[in-house]
C-alpha positions in Angstrom: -16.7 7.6 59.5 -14.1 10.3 59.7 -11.7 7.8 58.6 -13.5 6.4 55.8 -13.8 9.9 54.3 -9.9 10.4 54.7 -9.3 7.2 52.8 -11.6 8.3 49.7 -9.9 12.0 49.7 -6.1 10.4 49.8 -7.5 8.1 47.4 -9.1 10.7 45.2 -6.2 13.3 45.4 -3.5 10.0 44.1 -5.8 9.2 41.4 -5.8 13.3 40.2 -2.0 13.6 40.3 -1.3 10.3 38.8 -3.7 10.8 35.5 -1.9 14.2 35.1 1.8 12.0 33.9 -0.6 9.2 31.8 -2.0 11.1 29.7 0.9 13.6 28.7 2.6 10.5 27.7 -0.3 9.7 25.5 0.4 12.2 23.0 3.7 12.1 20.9 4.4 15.2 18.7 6.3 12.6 16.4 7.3 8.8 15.8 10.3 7.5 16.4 12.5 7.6 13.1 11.9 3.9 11.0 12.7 1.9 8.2 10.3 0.1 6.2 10.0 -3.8 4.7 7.9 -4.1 2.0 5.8 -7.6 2.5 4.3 -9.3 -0.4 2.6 -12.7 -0.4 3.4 -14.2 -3.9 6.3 -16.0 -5.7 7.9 -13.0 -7.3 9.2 -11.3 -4.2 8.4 -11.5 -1.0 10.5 -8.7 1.1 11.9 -6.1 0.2 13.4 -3.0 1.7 11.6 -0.1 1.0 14.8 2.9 -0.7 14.7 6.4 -1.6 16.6 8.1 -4.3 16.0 11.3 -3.6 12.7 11.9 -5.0 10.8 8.3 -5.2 10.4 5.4 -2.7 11.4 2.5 -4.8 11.7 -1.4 -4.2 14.5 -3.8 -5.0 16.3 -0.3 -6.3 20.1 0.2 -5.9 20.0 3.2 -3.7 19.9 4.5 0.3 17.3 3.0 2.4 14.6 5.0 3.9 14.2 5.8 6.9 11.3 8.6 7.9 8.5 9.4 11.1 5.3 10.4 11.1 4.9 13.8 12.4 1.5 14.4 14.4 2.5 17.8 15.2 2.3 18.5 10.7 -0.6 16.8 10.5 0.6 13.0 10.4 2.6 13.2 7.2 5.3 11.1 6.9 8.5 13.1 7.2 12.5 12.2 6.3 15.2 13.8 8.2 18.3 13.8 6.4 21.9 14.5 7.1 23.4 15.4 4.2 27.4 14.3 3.8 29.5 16.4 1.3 32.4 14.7 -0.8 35.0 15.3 1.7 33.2 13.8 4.4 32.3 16.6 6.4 28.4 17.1 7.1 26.5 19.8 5.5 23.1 21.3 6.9 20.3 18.8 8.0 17.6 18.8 5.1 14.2 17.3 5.3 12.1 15.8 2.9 8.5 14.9 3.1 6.6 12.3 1.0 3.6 13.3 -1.4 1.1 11.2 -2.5 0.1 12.1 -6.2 -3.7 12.7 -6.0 -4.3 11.7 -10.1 -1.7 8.7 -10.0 -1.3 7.8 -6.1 2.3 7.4 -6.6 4.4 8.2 -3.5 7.2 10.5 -4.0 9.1 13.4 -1.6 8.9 17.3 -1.9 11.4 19.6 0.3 8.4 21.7 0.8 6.5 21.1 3.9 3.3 23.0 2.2 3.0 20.0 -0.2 3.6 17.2 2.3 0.3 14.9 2.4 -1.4 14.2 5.4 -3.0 11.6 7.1 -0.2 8.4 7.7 -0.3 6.8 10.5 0.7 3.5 12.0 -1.7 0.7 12.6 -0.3 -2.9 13.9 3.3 -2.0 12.9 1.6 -1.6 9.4 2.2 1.9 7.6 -1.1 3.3 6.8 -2.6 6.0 4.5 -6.3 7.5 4.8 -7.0 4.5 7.0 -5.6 1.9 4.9 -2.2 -0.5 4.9 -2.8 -1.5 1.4 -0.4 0.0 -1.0 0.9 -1.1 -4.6 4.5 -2.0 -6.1 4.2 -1.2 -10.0 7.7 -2.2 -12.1 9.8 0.7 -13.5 9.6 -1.1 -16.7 13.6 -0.7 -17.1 16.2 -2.9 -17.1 17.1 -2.2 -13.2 14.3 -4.4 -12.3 12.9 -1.6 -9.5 9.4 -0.5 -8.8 7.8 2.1 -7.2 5.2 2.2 -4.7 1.6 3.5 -4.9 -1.2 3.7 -2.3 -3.6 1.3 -3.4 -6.6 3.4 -2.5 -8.7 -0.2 -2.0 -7.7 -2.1 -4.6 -8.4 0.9 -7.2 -5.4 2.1 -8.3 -3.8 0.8 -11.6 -0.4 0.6 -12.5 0.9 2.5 -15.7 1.3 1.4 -19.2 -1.2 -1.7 -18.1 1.8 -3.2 -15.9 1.1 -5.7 -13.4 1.6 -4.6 -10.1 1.4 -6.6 -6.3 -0.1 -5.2 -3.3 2.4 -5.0 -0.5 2.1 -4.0 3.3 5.1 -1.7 4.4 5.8 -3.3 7.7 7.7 -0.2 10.5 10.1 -1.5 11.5 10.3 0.3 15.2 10.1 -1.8 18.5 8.5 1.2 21.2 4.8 1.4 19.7 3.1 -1.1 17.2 0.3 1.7 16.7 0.6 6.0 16.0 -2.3 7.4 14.7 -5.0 10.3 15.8 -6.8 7.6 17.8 -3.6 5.7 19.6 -1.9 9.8 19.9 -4.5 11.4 22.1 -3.3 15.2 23.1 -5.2 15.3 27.0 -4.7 18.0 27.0 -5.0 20.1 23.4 -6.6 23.3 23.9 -6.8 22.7 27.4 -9.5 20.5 27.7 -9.5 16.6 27.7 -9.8 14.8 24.5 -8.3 13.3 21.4 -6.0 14.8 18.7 -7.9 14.7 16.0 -7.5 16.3 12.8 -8.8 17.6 9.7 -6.3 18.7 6.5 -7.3 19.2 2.9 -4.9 16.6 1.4 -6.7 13.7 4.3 -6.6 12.4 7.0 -6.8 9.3 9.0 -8.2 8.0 12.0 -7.9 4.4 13.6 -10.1 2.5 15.9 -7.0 0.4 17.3 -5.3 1.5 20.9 -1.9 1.7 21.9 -0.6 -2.4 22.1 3.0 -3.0 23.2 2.3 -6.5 21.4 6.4 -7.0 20.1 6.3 -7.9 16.0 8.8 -9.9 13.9 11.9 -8.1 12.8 13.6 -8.5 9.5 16.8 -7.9 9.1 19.4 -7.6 5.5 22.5 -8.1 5.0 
């Protein structure tokens, strides 16, 4: 009897210090840094990777890729760290940039300011997501460079300008460590020092997702 009660307090004192590790891995303050492929189902392109000239993410555009995280620890925007380079080579200051979504137009574009960041990206099946949703839009420029700009397609609502057509794309992450970071998949055990979740609330969104951490491996793409 004295044995069997030695064997359930060994067994309950492994189980305590073992949880304490698991679930302080749980929570990630930020993603990984990733580039993005821009995947649409149709005859007029099919992938493209997702650019950034400084102020707008653009497709098929003749600029420097993107490459940005999503920050938990801001409130899930979607941040881009940036080493600056100088004409002689020599590296300036690291900058940051953060993207906005425009709440009239839904047109993604960057601000240096972290106050105007939006919240509420996350990542959901190695899909980039905003409010919840992978579905965003690619409207033409409507210049000769042949470029377009994305939008979030807030369900199929939002409409390109000037009447252009546009084509729903899914912005695939490229990153091979986690297929899924959101306030669901990123539980904090122990925010405020109590068990639970991360969750969050932020005047410019939020998102949550029902989806749990898979370390399901996706396809790759990869330009030359």
């Amino acid at each position: 009897m004295h044995f069997a009660n030695l064997l359930t307090t060994l067994f309950l004192l492994l189980s305590t210090a073992q949880a304490v590790p698991i679930y302080k891995r749980l929570y990630r303050p930020s993603s990984e840094v990733f580039s993005v492929i821009a995947h649409h189902e149709g005859g007029v392109f099919q992938y493209h990777l997702l650019m950034w000239d400084g102020e707008d993410l653009l497709l098929n555009a003749d600029t420097k890729a993107f490459f940005g995280r999503v920050r938990a620890s801001q409130g899930y925007i979607l941040n881009l760290p940036i080493n600056g380079t100088l004409m002689n080579g020599t590296q300036e200051a690291a900058g940051t940039a953060n993207v906005h979504v425009d709440p009239l137009t839904y047109k993604l574009t960057t601000t240096p300011n972290a106050n105007n960041a939006t919240h509420g990206f996350g990542i959901h099946d190695s899909k980039l997501t905003y409010q919840n949703s992978s579905s965003f839009l690619a409207c033409p420029d409507l210049s000769y460079q042949g470029q377009y700009h994305v939008y979030w397609g807030n369900n199929n609502q939002t409409q390109c300008p000037f009447g252009a057509r546009g084509y729903t794309v899914d912005l695939l992450v490229q990153i091979d460590a986690y297929t899924n970071y959101n306030p669901s998949s990123n539980q904090n055990a122990f925010l405020n020092g109590t068990l639970g979740s991360n969750s969050s609330s932020h005047t410019n969104g939020s998102t949550t997702s029902n989806s749990s951490v898979s370390s399901q491996r996706k396809k790759r793409f990869f330009f030359f």
